[in-house]
N, C-alpha and C positions, 0 to 999 in steps of 0.2 A: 441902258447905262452907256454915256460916252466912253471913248479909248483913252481919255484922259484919265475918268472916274476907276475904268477896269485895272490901269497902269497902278494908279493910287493903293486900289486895295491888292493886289499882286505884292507891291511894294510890301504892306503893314505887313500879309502874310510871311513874303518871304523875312521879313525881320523879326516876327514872333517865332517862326522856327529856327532861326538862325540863335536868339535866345533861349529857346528853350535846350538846343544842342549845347549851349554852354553852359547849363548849369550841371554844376557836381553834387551827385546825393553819395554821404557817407553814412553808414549804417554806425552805432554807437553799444553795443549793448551792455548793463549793467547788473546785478545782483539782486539789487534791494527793489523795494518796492516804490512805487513811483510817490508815495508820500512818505519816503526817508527823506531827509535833509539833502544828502549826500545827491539823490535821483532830480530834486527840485532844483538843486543849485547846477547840474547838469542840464537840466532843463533851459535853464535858465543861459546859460554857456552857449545852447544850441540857438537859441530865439538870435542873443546878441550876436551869432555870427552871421546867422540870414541876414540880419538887418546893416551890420558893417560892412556885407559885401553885395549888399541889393538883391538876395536873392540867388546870387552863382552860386553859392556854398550851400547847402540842407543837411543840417545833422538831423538822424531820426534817431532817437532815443528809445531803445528797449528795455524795460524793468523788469526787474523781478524775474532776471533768469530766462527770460520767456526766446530767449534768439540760442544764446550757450549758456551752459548753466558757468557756473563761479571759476571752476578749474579750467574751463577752457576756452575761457574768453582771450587770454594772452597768446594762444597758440591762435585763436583765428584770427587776430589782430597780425600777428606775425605771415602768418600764410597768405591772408589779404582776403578771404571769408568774410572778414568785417575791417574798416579802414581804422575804426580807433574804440576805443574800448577803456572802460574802468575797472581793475583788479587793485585788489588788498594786495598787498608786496608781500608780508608776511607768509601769503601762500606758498610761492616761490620760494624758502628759503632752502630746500630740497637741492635745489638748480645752484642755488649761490646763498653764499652765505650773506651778502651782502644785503639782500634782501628781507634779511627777517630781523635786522638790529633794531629796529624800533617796534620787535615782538620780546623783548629780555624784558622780564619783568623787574620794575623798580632802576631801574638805568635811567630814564624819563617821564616823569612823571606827575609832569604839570604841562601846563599849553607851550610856557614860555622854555622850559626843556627839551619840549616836543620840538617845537620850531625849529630849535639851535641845531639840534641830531637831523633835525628833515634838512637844512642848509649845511651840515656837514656831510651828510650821505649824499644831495644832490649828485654832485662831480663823480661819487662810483656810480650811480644809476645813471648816469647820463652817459657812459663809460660803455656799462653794460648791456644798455640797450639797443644804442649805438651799431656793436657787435651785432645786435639780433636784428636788424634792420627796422629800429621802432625806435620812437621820438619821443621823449618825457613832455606831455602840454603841464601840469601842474599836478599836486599832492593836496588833501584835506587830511585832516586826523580825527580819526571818531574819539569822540569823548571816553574817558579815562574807561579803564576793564574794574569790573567788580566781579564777584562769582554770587552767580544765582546757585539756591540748593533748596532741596525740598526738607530741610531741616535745620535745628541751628549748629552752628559749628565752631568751637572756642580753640582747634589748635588743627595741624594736618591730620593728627593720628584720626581725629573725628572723618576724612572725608576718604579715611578707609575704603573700597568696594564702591566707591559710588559710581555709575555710571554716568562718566563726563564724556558732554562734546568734544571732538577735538575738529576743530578745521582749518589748520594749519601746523606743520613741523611742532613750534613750538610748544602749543598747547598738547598736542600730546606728548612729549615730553613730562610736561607738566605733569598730564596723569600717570606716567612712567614711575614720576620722583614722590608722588604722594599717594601710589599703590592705589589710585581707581580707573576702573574700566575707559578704556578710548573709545569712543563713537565717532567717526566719520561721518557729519553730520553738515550739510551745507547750511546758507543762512533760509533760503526759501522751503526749506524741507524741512526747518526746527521745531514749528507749533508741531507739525504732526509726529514729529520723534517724542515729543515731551507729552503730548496729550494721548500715544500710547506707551508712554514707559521705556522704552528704544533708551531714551537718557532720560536724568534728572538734576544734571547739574551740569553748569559748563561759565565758563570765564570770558564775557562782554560787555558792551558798553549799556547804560539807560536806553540806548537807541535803540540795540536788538532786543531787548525785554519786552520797550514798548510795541514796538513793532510786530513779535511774533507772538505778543498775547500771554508771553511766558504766564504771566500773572493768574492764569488759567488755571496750571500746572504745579507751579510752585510757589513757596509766598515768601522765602526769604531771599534777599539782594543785601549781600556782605560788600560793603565800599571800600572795595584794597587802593582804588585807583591804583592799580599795577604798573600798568603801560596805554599810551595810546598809538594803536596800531594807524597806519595814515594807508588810504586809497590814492593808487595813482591813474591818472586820464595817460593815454597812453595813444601815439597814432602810428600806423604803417609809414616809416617815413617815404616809401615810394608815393603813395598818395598825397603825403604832405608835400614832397619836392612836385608834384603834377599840376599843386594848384599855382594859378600866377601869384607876383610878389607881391601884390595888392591884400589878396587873399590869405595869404602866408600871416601877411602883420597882421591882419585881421583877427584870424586865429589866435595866434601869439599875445596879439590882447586882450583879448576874450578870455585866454588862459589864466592870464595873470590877474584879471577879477575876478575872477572864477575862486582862484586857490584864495585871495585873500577876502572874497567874501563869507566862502564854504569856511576856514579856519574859525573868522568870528562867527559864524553860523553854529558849529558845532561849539564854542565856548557856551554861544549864549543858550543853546537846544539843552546841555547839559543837567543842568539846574531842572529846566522844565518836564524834563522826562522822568525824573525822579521826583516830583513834585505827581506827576501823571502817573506813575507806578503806585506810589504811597495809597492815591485814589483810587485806585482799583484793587487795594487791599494787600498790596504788597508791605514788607516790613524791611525798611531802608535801616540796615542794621550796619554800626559803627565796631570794623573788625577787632577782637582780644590783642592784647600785646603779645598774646603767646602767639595764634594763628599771625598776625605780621612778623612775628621773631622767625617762625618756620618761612613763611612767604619767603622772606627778603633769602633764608638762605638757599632756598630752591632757584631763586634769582642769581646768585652770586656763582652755582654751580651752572648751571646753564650757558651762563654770561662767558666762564672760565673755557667750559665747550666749544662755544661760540669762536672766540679769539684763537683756538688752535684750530678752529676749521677755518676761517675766514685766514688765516696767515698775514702778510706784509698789508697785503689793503684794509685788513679791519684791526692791525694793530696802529695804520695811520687815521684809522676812523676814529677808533677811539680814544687816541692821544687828540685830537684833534679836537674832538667834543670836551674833555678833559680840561682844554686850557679857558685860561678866564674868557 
């Protein structure tokens, strides 16, 4: 080989490594399992930022709990364990109240509801995480809550003693105010709580039903559409401030089709999952006026809670969502 030919590939080398030194891998982990909506359209997030930045940026995507389980993906997001992460906010309402307003049931309770509360809550979560050194990339909202039950149920008095999930503040609540058992019960661990008896009722969307098989276990799905709780993407902002500005927008656009594909994702999954339930022998039952008469006022007590624990900021939240 000439000095010329050795210089050449000296050259490529020293520039493949000198590329390889610059690419950033962020680790991502999520809940659900990688064929939920919510894991696909993260998916999807990850690919578009490889490709916007050539390559320097690699989000790796972990499903289904498999890096932190559910509750502790915001503390490793925070610590820097993982650079960005997707948590249900609803979790967190323990930490701040602010966190759990789009868990009150009957407050929001269509897409176009949803939306308005997710752009009025925006400016305190962007607020609040700020403080904790982590960066809002975008929000999705899982499809409206129904309660699954292993029987049928025409009013609260009926859901006496049942043993419900709770995986978040307010759901158990919930079973607080309707006198049945709380289970702490994550979404990855639910088929097996419910396929031995651990629970047999709990309050989700079409997505977690289909997903964990509920249909197994239980055969009735009462459609209160309650609430739709929304997941937020969430990044260490040290990491985000590390990448260059190229990279940064990159991100930041990727975020912003992300939330508004994942939104119309879960509108249009909605329909389908309960169309997918019904098939596998579930019974898509339309709730009594009397169980919605109890619902709505377990909602209005909660909501009433809510507002004195949340104080000055969720009483401008909710004047805020209030106004036309």
């Amino acid at each position: 080989m000439s000095i010329v030919s050795r210089f050449i590939s000296f050259l490529i080398a020293l520039l493949s490594c000198s590329a390889s030194f610059a690419q950033t891998k962020w680790d991502l982990p999520c809940a659900y399992p990688a064929t939920n909506f919510h894991t696909e359209n993260l998916i999807q997030f990850a690919q578009d930022v490889e490709k916007a930045t050539g390559g320097k940026l690699i989000i790796n995507v972990h499903a289904n709990a498999s890096l932190f389980k559910a509750n502790e993906i915001k503390r490793a997001v925070q610590s820097g364990q993982a650079q960005a992460g997707e948590i249900l906010l609803v979790n967190f309402e323990n930490e701040n109240p602010i966190y759990g307003i789009d868990g009150m049931p009957f407050l929001a309770t269509s897409y176009a509801q949803s939306k308005k509360l997710a752009n009025v809550q925006k400016p305190f979560l962007d607020k609040l995480f700020q403080n904790q050194g982590l960066k809002l990339l975008y929000t999705v909202a899982w499809p409206p809550q129904g309660i699954y039950v292993n029987k049928e149920i025409n009013s609260v008095s009926d859901m006496k003693g049942l043993k419900w999930r709770a995986y978040s503040p307010a759901t158990g609540k919930i079973a607080e105010l309707i006198n049945a058992q709380p289970v702490t019960i994550q979404a990855a661990e639910l088929s097996q709580a419910l396929a031995t008896g651990v629970v047999n009722s709990y309050i989700s969307s079409g997505s977690t039903g289909y997903d964990t098989k509920t249909y197994e276990s239980v055969k009735y799905f009462y459609d209160t559409q309650a609430w739709l709780p929304k997941n937020a993407i969430i990044v260490n902002q040290k990491a985000f401030e590390a990448l260059d500005k190229s990279s940064q927008d990159a991100v930041l656009k990727a975020a912003s089709e992300a939330e508004s594909r994942g939104w119309a994702l879960s509108q249009e999954k909605n329909d389908w999952y309960l169309k997918a339930l019904t098939e596998k022998g579930m019974k898509i039952m339309k709730p009594s006026t009397q169980l919605m008469s109890d619902l709505k006022q377990v909602g209005q007590i909660m909501l009433n809670d809510w507002e004195k624990k949340a104080g000055e900021d969720g009483t401008a939240l909710i004047a805020n969502f209030n106004k036309k």
